[in-house]
Each structure stands twice: as structure tokens, then as C-alpha cells.
C-alpha positions in Angstrom: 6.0 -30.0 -27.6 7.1 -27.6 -29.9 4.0 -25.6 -29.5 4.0 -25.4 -25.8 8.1 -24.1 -26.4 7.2 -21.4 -29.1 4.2 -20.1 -27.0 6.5 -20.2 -24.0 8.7 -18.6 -25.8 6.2 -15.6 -27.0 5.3 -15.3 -23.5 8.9 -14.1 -22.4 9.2 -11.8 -25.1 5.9 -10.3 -24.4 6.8 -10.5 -20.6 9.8 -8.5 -21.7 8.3 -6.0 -23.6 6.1 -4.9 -20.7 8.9 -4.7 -18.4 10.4 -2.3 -20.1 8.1 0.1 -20.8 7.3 -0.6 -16.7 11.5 -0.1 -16.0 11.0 3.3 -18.3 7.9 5.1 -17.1 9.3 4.2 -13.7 12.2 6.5 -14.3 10.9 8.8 -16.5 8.4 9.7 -13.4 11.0 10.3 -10.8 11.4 13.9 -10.0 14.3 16.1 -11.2 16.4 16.0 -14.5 19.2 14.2 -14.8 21.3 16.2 -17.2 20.9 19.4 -13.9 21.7 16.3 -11.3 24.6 15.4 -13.5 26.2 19.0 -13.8 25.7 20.0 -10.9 23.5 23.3 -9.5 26.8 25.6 -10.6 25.6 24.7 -14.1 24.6 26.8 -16.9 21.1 26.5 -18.9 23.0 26.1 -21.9 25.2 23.2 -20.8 21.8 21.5 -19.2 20.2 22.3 -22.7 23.3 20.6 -24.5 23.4 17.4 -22.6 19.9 17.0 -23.1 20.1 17.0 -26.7 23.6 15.4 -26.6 21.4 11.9 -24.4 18.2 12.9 -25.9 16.3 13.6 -23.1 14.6 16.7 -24.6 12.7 14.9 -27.1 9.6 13.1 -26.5 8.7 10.2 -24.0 8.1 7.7 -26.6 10.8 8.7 -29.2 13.3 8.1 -26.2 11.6 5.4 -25.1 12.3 3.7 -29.2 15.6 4.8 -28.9 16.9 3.4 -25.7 14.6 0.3 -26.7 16.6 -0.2 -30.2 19.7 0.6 -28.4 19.4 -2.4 -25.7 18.4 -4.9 -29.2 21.5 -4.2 -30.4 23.6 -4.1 -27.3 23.8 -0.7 -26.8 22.6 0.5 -23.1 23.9 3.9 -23.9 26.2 6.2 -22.0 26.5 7.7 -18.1 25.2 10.8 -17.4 27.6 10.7 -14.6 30.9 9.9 -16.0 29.8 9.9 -19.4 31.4 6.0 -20.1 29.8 3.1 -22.2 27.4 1.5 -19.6 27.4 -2.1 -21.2 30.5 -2.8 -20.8 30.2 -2.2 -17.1 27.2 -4.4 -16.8 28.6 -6.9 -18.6 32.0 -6.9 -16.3 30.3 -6.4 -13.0 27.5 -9.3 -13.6 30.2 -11.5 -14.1 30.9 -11.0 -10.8 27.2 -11.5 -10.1 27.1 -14.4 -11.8 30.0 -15.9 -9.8 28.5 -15.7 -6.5 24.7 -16.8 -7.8 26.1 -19.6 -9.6 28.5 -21.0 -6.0 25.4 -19.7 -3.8 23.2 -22.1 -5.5 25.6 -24.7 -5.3 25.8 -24.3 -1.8 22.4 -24.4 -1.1 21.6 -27.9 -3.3 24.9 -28.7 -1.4 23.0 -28.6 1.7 19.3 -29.2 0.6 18.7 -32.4 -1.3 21.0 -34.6 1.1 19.2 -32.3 4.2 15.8 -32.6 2.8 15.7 -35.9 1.2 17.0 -37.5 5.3 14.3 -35.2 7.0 11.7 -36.7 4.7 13.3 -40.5 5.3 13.3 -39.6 8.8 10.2 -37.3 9.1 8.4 -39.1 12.1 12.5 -39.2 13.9 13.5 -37.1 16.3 16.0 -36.3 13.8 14.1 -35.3 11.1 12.3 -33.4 13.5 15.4 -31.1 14.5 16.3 -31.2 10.9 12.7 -29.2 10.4 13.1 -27.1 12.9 17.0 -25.8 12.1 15.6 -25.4 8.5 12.7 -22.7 10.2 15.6 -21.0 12.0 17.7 -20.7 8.2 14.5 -19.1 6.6 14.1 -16.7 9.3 17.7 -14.9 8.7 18.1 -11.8 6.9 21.1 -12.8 4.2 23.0 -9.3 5.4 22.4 -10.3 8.7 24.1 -13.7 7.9 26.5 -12.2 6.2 27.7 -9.8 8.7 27.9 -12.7 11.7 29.9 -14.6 9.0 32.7 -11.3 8.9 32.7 -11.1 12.9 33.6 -15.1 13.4 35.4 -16.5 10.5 37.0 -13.0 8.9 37.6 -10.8 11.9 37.6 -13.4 15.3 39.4 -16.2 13.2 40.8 -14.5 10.4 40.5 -17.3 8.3 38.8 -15.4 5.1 39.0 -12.3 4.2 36.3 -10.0 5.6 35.5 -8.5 1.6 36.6 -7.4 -1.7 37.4 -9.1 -5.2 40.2 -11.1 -7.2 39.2 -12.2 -10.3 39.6 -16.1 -10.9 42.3 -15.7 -13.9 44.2 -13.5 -11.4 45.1 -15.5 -8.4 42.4 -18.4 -8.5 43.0 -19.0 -4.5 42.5 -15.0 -3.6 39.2 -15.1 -5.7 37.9 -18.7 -4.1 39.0 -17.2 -0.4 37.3 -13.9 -1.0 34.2 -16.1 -2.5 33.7 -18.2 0.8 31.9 -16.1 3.0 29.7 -14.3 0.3 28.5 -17.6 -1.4 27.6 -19.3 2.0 25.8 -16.2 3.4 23.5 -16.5 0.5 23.3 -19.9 0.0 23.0 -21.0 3.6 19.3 -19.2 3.7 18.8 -20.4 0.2 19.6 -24.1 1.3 17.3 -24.0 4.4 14.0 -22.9 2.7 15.6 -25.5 -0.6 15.2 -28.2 2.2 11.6 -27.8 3.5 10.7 -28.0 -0.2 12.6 -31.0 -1.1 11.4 -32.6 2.4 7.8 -32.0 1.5 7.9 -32.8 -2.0 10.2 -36.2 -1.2 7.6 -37.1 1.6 4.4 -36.7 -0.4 6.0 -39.3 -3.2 6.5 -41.5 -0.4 3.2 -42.0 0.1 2.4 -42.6 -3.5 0.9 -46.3 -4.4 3.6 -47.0 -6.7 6.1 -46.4 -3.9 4.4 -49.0 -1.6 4.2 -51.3 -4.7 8.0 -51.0 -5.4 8.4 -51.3 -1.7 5.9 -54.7 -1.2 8.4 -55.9 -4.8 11.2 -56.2 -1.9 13.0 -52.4 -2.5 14.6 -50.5 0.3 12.9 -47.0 0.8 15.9 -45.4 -0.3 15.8 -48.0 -3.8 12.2 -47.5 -4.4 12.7 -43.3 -4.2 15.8 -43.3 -6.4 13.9 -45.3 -9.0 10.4 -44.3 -9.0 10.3 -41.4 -6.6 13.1 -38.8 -7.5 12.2 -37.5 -10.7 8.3 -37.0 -9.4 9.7 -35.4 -6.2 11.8 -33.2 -9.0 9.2 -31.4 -10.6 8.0 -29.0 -7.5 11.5 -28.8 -6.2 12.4 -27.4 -9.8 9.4 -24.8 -9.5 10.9 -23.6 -6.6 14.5 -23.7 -7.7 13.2 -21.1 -10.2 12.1 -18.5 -8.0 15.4 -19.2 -5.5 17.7 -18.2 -8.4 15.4 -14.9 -9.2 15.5 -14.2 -5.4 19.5 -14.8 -5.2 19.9 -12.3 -7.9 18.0 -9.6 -5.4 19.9 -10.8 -2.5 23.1 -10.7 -3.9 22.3 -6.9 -4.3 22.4 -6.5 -0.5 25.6 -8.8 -0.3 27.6 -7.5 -2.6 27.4 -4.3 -0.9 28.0 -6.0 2.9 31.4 -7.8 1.1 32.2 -4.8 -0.7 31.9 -6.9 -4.1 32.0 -5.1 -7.1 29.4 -6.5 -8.7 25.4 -5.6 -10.6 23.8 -4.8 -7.3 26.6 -2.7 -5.6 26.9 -1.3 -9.9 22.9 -0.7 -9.4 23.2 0.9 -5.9 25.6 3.1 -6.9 24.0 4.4 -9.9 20.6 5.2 -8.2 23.0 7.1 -5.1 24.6 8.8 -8.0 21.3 9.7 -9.4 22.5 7.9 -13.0 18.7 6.8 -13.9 20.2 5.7 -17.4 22.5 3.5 -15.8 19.7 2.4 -13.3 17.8 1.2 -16.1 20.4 -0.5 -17.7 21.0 -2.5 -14.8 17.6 -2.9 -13.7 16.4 -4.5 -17.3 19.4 -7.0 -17.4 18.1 -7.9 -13.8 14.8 -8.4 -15.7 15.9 -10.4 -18.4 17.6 -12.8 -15.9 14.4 -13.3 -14.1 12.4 -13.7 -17.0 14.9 -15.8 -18.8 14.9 -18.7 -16.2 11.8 -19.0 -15.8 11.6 -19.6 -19.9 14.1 -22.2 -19.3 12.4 -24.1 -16.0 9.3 -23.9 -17.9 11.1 -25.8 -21.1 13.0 -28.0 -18.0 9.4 -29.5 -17.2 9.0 -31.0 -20.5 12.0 -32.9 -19.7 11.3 -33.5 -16.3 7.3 -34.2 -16.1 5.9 -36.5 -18.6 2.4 -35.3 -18.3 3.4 -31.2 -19.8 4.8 -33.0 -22.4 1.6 -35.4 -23.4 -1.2 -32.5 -22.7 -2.5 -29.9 -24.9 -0.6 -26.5 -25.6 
């Protein structure tokens, strides 16, 4: 076990290593120069010169590639070409908003999935399992900013019972922050929630056909007794898988709903940085995005020795 988690472990710091030197080449090969974006086309060659020596982008590829590299190790993301302000203190700020919404999407979505999924799969040959199925198709099929933006026109401007955008934070005025949170959090999590429910209904109905679930059933168990205590955990494992990737997408999508909400978060921090031309910042942003990514799927793949028996009895 502690082989498989130190080669795991190797595997996202190699994993983050290449991306990167992929997040740097990838803005090292986008047209124009920053410092001339920055100041403007009233700008003189000598101030361009000096802010390239001032952020180092006159010296070689690879030297400012070690540089920005050793910076990030030590927490150091650098400074805006824009505005000229530390940039990790701005990530760090707006991906606690991020972090906020993710974190209540999610819940949202298990809110609705395991209870959902876990009835369609007891019910799966119903009529209401069968609509169940169906209503979770219809969930996968909607855009989030789509969702997001039917959300605004009932319940914000029609009902006025949320607010249609914007931000409080919680140690402010806790109730402004949960109101503004509502609509956000359920337009990701909704979509989230329906594709979380096909998965748990598949995985809950294949354990329900496993022998040892008849055998608990022909000891005299209820179907719901013999899942709880011989089916859940085995009906965990692929559920987790997907869980994963869910969270990685929700950190995309809340790039688009962050910016439908007017939530000043990473992704509306990312979007404006890339209108603003701030690559610098764009990086920043883009490699903390990264590291999320990488860094649950490090801990799922350390979750399955917990959950799944068999990762933790085979070879490394």
C-alpha cells in the first residue's frame, strides 16, 4: 500500500511537471508582447525595453521558464503586467470564492443523485424508475449557463426571491452570501446531479445482480438491507471514479457561471486576465486550475485503497 501511494504520488508530480511546461509554451507562442500590450501602442521602445527586463521577458525561454517555475514552488506567481499587483494573492482570494460554489455545487448534486439514483436502480423495471431515467437524460443535456440564466429569469427576476448575481462574503453577512449562493450552486449542481444519478443507478443496479446479493437476499434481507450491507461500498467504487472527473469538470463550469452570476471568482479572475491580455496572470490561474485537477485525482486514486479491497491486496 505504501508503494502503490508513493508511485501515485510520483505520478502527480510528474503529471505536474508536464503541465507546466504545456501551460508555458502555450503562452509563450501566442502572438504579440505583453510588455507593448500592457503600455499601450502610445509607448516608447525604451519603456517596452524596461518592462521587459523589469518581468524578465527579454531573456531566454528556458531561463524564464526556471524562474516563473521556482517562483510558483515558493508561492510566488509573480506580478501583473496590467496593473502591476502581486498575482497570488488574487488567486488565492478569488478561488476561495471558487471553492465556495464547487464545494455547495457538489453537495447539491450528491444531494440529488444517491437518493435519485439509488430509487431508479430499486425501481429500474417501474414506471418510476423509468421517468427517473429519462428526467436524468433531459439534466445531462443542459448547458450550465443555460441553466443558469432560466434560474435568473424565474426565481431572481419573475419571483424575486434571490438575487439575480454578485458576492458577500460568509464572515460579512452569512444570509447575503447563502442567498447570493442559491442560484449559482444549483445551476451547477443540478446538471452535475443528473449525469451523478445515471452513474449511481448503473453502478447500484449491476451490484444488484451480484450472487452475494441474492445470497443475502435468499438469508431473509430486504433489497434495501442486503444493498446497505453488502452492496454500497461495491456500488462506491465506480461512482467515486466518476465523482473525480465531476469535481474537475465543476471547476471548468464554474468558469462560465461565475461570469453569468457576476461572481468574482478564478474563472471570471481567468477571463478577465486573458481579455486583458495579462498572459502572466493567465498562467497563474491556469496552473492552479491544474493543480486542482491533478490533485483530486491523487486523492481518489489514494480513496480506492480505502474503498476497494482488491487495489489494496494487488501488486504495485
Amino acid at each position: 500500500m505504501v508503494t502503490r501511494i508513493l508511485r501515485r504520488g510520483l505520478i502527480f508530480v510528474v503529471s505536474l511537471a508536464v503541465a507546466s511546461v504545456v501551460v508555458f509554451v502555450f503562452m509563450a507562442v501566442l502572438p504579440g508582447d505583453p510588455a507593448q500590450v500592457a503600455l499601450g501602442t502610445n509607448a516608447t521602445p525604451e519603456a517596452v525595453r524596461q518592462m521587459r527586463s523589469e518581468y524578465g521577458t527579454d531573456r531566454p525561454l528556458l531561463v524564464q521558464y526556471a524562474e516563473w517555475v521556482g517562483g510558483l514552488v515558493q508561492g510566488d506567481f509573480g506580478r501583473s503586467y496590467v496593473t502591476g499587483a502581486e498575482i497570488g494573492p488574487q488567486i488565492l482570494d478569488r478561488f476561495q470564492v471558487t471553492l465556495w460554489l464547487c464545494v455547495t455545487a457538489m453537495g447539491v448534486a450528491l444531494a440529488i443523485a444517491l437518493p435519485l439514483g439509488a430509487f431508479a436502480a430499486a425501481r429500474h423495471r417501474t414506471l418510476g424508475g423509468t421517468v427517473l431515467s429519462g428526467l436524468s437524460q433531459v439534466g445531462v443535456a443542459i448547458p450550465n449557463f443555460l441553466l443558469g440564466i432560466l434560474l435568473i429569469m424565474l426565481f431572481a427576476v419573475h419571483l424575486g426571491w434571490f438575487p439575480s448575481g454578485g458576492w458577500t462574503p460568509p464572515a460579512e453577512d452569512p444570509v447575503a452570501f447563502a442567498r447570493k449562493l442559491v442560484l449559482p450552486a444549483v445551476s451547477l449542481g443540478l446538471v452535475q446531479g443528473a449525469i451523478l444519478t445515471r452513474y449511481v443507478r448503473s453502478a447500484v443496479v449491476d451490484v444488484l445482480r451480484e450472487d452475494y446479493v441474492r445470497t443475502a437476499r435468499a438469508k431473509g434481507l430486504r433489497p434495501y438491507q442486503a444493498l446497505v450491507r453488502h452492496g454500497l461500498r461495491n456500488a462506491a467504487i465506480p461512482v467515486v471514479t466518476v465523482l473525480a472527473l465531476q469535481l474537475a469538470t465543476l471547476l471548468i463550469g464554474a468558469v462560465v457561471i461565475e461570469r453569468v452570476f457576476v461572481i468574482p471568482g478564478l474563472g471570471s479572475l481567468l477571463l478577465d486576465g486573458v481579455g486583458d491580455r495579462d498572459l502572466l496572470l493567465v498562467q497563474g490561474v491556469v496552473m492552479v486550475l491544474a493543480l486542482a485537477v491533478l490533485l483530486i485525482n491523487f486523492l481518489v486514486d489514494l480513496l480506492y485503497t480505502v474503498v476497494d479491497p482488491r487495489v489494496r491486496t494487488a501488486a504495485p
